[in-house]
VEXDREN-2710 file (C-alpha; in Angstrom, 1 decimal):
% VEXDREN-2710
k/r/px/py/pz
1/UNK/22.2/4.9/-12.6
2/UNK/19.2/2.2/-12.8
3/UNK/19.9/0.9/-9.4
4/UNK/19.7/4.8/-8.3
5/UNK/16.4/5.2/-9.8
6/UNK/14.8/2.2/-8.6
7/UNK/16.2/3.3/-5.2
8/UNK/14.6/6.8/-5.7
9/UNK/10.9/5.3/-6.7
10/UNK/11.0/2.4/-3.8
11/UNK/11.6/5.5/-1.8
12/UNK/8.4/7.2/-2.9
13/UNK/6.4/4.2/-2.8
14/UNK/7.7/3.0/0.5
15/UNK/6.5/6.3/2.2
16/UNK/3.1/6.5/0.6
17/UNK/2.4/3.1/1.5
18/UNK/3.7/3.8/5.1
19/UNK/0.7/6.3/5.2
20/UNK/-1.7/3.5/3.8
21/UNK/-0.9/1.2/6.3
22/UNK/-0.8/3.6/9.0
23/UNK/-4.5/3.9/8.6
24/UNK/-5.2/-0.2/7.6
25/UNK/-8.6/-0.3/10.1
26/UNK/-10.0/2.6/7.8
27/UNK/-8.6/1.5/4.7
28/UNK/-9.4/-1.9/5.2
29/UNK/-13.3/-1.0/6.5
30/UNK/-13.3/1.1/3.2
31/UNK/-12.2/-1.5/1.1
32/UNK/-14.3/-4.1/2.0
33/UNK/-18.0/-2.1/2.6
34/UNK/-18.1/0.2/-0.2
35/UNK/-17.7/-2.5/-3.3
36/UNK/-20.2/-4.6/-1.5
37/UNK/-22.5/-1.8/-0.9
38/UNK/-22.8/-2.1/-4.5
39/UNK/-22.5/-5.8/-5.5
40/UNK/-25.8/-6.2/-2.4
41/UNK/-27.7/-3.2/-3.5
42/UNK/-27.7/-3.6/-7.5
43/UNK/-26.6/-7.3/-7.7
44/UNK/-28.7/-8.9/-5.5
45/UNK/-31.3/-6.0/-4.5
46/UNK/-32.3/-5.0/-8.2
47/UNK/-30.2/-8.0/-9.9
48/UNK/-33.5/-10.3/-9.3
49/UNK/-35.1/-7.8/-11.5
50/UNK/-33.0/-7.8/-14.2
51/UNK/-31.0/-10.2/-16.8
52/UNK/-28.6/-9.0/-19.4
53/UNK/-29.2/-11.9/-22.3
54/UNK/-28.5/-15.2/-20.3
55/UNK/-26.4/-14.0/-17.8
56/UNK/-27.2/-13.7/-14.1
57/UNK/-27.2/-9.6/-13.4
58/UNK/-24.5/-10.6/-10.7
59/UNK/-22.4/-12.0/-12.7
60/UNK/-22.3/-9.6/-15.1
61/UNK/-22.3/-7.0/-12.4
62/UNK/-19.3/-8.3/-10.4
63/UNK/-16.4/-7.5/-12.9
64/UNK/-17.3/-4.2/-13.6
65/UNK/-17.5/-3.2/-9.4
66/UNK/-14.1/-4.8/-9.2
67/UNK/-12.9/-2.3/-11.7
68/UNK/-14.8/0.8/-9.7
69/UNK/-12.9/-1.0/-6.6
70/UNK/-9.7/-0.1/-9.1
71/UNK/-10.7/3.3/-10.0
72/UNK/-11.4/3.8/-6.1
73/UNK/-7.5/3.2/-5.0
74/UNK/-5.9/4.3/-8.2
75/UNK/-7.0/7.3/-8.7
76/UNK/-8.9/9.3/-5.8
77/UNK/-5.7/8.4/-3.2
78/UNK/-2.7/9.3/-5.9
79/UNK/-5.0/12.2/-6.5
80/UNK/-5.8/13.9/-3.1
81/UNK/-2.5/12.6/-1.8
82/UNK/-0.5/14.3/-4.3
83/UNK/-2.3/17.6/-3.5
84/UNK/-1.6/17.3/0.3
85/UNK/2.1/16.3/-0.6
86/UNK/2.4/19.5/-2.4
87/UNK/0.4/22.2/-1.0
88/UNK/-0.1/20.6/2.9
89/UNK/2.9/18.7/3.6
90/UNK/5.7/20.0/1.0
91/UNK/7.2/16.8/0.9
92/UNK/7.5/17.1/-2.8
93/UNK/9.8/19.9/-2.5
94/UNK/11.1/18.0/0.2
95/UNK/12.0/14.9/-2.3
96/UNK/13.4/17.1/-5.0
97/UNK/16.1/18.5/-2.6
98/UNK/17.0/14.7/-2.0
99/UNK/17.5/14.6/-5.1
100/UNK/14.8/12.8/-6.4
101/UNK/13.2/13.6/-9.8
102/UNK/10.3/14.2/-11.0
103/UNK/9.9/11.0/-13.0
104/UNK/10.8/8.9/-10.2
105/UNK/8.4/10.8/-7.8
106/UNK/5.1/10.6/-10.6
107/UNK/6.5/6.9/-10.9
108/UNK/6.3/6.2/-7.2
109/UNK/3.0/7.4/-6.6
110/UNK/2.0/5.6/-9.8
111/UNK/3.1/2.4/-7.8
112/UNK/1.7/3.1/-5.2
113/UNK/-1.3/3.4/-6.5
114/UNK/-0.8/0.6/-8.4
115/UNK/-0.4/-1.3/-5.0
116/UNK/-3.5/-0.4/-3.4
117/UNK/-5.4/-1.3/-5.9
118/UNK/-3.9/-5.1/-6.0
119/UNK/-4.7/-5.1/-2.6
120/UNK/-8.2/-4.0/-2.8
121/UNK/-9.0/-6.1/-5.6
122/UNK/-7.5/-9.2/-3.7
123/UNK/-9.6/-8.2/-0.7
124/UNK/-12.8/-8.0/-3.5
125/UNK/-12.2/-11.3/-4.7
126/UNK/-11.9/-13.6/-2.2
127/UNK/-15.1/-12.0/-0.4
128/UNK/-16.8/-12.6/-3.7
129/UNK/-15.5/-15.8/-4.2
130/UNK/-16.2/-16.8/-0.5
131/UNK/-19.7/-15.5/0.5
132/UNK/-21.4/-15.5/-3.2
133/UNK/-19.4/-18.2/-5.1
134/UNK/-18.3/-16.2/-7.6
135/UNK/-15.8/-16.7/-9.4
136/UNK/-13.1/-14.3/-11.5
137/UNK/-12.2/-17.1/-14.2
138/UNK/-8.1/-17.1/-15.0
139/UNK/-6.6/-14.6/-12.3
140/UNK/-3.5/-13.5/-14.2
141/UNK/-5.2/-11.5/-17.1
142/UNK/-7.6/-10.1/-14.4
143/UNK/-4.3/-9.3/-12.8
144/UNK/-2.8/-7.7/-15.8
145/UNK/-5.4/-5.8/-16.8
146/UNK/-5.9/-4.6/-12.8
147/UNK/-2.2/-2.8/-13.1
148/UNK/-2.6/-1.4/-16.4
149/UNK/-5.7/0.1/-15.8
150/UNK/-4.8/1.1/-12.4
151/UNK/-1.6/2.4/-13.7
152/UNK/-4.1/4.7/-15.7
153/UNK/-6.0/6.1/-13.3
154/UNK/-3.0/6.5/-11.3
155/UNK/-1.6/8.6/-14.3
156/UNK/-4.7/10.6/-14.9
157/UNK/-4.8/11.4/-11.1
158/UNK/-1.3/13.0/-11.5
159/UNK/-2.1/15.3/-14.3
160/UNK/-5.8/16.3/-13.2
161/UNK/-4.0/17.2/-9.5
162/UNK/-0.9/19.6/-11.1
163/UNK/-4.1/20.9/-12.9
164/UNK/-6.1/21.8/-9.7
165/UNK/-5.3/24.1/-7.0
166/UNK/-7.9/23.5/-4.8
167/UNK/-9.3/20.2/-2.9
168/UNK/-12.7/21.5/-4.1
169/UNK/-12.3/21.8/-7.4
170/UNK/-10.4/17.7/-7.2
171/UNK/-14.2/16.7/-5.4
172/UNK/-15.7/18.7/-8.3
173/UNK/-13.7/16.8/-11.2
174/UNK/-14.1/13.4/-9.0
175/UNK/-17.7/13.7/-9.1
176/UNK/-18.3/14.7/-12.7
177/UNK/-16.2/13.2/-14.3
178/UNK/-14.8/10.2/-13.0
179/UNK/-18.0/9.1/-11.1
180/UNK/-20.1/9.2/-14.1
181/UNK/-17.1/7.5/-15.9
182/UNK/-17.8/4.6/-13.2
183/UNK/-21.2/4.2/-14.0
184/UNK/-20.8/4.7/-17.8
185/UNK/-18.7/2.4/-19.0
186/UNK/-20.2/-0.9/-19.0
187/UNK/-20.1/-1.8/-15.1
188/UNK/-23.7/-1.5/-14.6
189/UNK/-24.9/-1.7/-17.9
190/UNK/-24.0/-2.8/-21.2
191/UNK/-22.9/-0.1/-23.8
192/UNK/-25.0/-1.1/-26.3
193/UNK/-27.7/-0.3/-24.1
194/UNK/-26.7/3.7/-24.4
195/UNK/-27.3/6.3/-27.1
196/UNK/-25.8/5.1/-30.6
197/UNK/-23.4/8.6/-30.7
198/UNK/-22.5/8.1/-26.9
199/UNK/-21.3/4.5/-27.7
200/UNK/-18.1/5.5/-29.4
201/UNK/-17.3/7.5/-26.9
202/UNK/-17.8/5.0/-24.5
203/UNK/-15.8/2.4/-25.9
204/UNK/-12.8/4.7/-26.6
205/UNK/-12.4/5.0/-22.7
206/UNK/-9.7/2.4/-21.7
207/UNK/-12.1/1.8/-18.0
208/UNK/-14.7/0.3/-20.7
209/UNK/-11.9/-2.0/-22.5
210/UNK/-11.1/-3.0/-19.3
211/UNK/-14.4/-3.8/-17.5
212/UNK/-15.5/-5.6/-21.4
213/UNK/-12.0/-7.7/-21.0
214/UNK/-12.9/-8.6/-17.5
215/UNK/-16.1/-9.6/-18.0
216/UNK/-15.3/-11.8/-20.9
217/UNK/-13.1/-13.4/-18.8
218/UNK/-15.1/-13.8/-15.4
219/UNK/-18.1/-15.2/-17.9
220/UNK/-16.1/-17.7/-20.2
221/UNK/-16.2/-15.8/-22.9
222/UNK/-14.1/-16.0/-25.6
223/UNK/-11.8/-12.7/-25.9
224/UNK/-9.0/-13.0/-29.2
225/UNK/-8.7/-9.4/-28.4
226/UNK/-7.2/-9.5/-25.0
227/UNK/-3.7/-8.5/-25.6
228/UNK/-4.9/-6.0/-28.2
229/UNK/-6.9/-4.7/-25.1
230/UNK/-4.2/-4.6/-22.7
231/UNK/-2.0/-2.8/-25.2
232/UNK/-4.8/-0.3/-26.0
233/UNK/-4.5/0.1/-21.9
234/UNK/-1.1/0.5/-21.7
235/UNK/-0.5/3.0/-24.8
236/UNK/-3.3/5.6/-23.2
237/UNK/-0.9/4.6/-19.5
238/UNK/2.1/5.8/-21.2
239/UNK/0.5/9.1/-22.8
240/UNK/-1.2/10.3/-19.8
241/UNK/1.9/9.7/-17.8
242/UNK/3.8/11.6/-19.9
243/UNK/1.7/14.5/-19.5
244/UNK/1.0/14.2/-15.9
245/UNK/4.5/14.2/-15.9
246/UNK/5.2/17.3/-17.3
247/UNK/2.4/19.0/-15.7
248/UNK/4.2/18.2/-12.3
249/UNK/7.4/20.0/-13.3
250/UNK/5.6/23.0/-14.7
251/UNK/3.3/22.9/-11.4
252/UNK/6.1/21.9/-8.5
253/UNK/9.4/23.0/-10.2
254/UNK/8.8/26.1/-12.1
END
């Protein structure tokens, strides 16, 4: 039975990352511009403007674009790939006749997305680490807290896409919501530096624990609430996979 299921989710995963690698020169263009767009325009453009305490503004800056670099291949490709899978190519319908289930479908994807955001991070770090000397700290709780919150956003994309019916109203979601997410939770500025009632709010969102986690880390600072952190990740991973999970059988079965 477990050796079925594994077989069923490598299955998914396998063919979704065919279609990744299919179009590497893009994805790889993608994946190395875009973060670096970023880290050259804020980092170094306005970053000899401004400190945060005694921290270099790059330094500070560069976990929390690592983490939009995770947001980026977590959740906008699970997202708009689930909708052509459904609506474009059928191959969900197509999977359930194999049969594969529904959990071993959202799980697939949820590798998958998982996956690509390893790799982009990777690709991230070492140009970081190569061309501006910057430095992550300890790789494997960067690494752990990469897949859970990756695994999150992977999640989340699963839901809001059984939500939505049209690409349109996914770009519409994407941009005011998640974006703002991006930019909100303590990537380009600390929290504290927001309204006092928008600061709980803030903090609540596991993209925030995550960025706060990784920057502790990147920056030598001590963190006793890692693992609390990562579990805080994981339990919101395991809720909103649930209900994407059950939005996908109401939306593709019934």
């Amino acid at each position: 039975m477990i050796a079925r299921v594994i077989k069923a989710v490598i299955a998914v995963w396998e063919r979704e990352m065919y279609e990744y690698l299919s179009n590497l020169h893009v994805n790889a263009m993608r994946l190395a511009v875009e973060p670096l767009l970023f880290i050259f325009i804020f980092g170094i453009g306005l970053g000899k403007r401004v400190v945060i305490g005694d921290v270099n503004y790059l330094d500070f800056l560069a976990p929390g674009i690592l983490f939009m670099v995770v947001v980026n291949n977590s959740y906008m490709t699970v997202s708009m790939r689930l909708m052509i899978a459904r609506d474009w190519d059928k191959t969900l319908i197509t999977a359930l006749c194999a049969p594969i289930t529904p959990f071993e479908i959202v799980l697939g994807y949820m590798l998958a997305g998982i996956t690509q955001a390893l790799a982009a991070c990777a690709i991230f770090i070492v140009l970081m680490n190569y061309f501006l000397g910057i430095h992550f700290g300890s790789i494997s709780p960067i690494v752990l807290l990469i897949i859970a919150t990756a695994a999150f956003f992977a999640s989340l994309a699963v839901a809001i896409s059984m939500v939505l019916d049209n690409p349109h109203h996914l770009m519409v979601v994407t941009s005011l919501v998640i974006m703002p997410m991006s930019f909100f939770c303590g990537i380009f500025i600390p929290v504290t530096d927001l309204p006092n009632w928008a600061q709980p709010i803030i903090e609540a969102i596991p993209l925030t624990v995550a960025v706060q986690a990784a920057r502790a880390i990147t920056l030598s600072i001590d963190n006793p609430y890692l693992w609390q952190n990562l579990a805080y990740i994981i339990t919101f991973t395991i809720a909103v996979f649930l209900i994407g999970l059950y939005l996908f059988k109401k939306k593709v079965i019934t």
